[in-house]
C-alpha atoms as one frame of an Amber mdcrd trajectory, in Angstrom:
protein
   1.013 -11.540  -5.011   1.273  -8.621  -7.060   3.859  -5.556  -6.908   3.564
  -2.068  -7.283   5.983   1.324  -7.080   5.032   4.227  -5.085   6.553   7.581
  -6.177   6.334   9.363  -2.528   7.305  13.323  -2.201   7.844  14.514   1.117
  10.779  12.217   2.309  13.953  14.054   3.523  15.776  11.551   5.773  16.404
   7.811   7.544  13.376   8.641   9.716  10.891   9.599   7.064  11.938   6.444
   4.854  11.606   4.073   8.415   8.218   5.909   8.605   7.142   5.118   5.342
   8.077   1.637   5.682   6.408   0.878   8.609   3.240   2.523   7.622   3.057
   0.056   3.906   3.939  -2.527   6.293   1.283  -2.542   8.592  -1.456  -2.360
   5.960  -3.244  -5.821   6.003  -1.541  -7.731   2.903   1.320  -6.343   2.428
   3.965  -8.837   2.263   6.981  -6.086   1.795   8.150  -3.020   1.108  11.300
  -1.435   0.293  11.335   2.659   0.261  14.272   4.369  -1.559  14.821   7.928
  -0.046  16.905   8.836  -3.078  14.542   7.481  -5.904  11.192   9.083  -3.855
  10.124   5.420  -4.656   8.368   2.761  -2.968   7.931  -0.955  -4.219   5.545
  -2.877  -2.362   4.602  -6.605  -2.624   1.237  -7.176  -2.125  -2.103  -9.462
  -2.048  -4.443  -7.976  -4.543  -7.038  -9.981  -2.719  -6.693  -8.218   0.516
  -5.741  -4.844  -0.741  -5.116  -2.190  -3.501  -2.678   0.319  -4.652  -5.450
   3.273  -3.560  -5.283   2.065   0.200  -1.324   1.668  -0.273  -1.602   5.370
  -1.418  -3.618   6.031   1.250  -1.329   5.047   3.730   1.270   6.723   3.131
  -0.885   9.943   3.352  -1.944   9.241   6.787   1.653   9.709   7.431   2.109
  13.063   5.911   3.495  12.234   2.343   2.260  12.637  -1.169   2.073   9.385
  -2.911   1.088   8.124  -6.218   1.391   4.573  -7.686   3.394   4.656 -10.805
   3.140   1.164 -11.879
């Protein structure tokens, strides 16, 4: 398993950070993730095997957010 933090622009409430969640979430791989509204941060816990930061990214885009991995 490997980890990485999403910084994520675009959030302003409970709903966009449940959004975000459930989109990283759903992505074949992912183990967990844990979105802080505040921070404009995500850290998810991966497989490397079965995906990569770029699709993580991607993800969160197809939700209408601007993400970039930071770590």
């Amino acid at each position: 398993m490997a980890t990485t933090t999403l910084k994520i622009t675009g959030m302003s409430c409970a709903h966009c950070v449940r959004a975000v969640k459930e989109a990283l979430e759903q992505v074949d791989g992912v183990r967990s993730a844990e979105v802080d509204l505040g921070a404009g941060r995500a850290q998810v816990e991966y497989d490397e095997t079965r995906v990569t930061p770029r699709q993580l990214v991607g993800a969160v885009m197809d939700e209408g957010y601007t993400a970039e991995e930071t770590t």
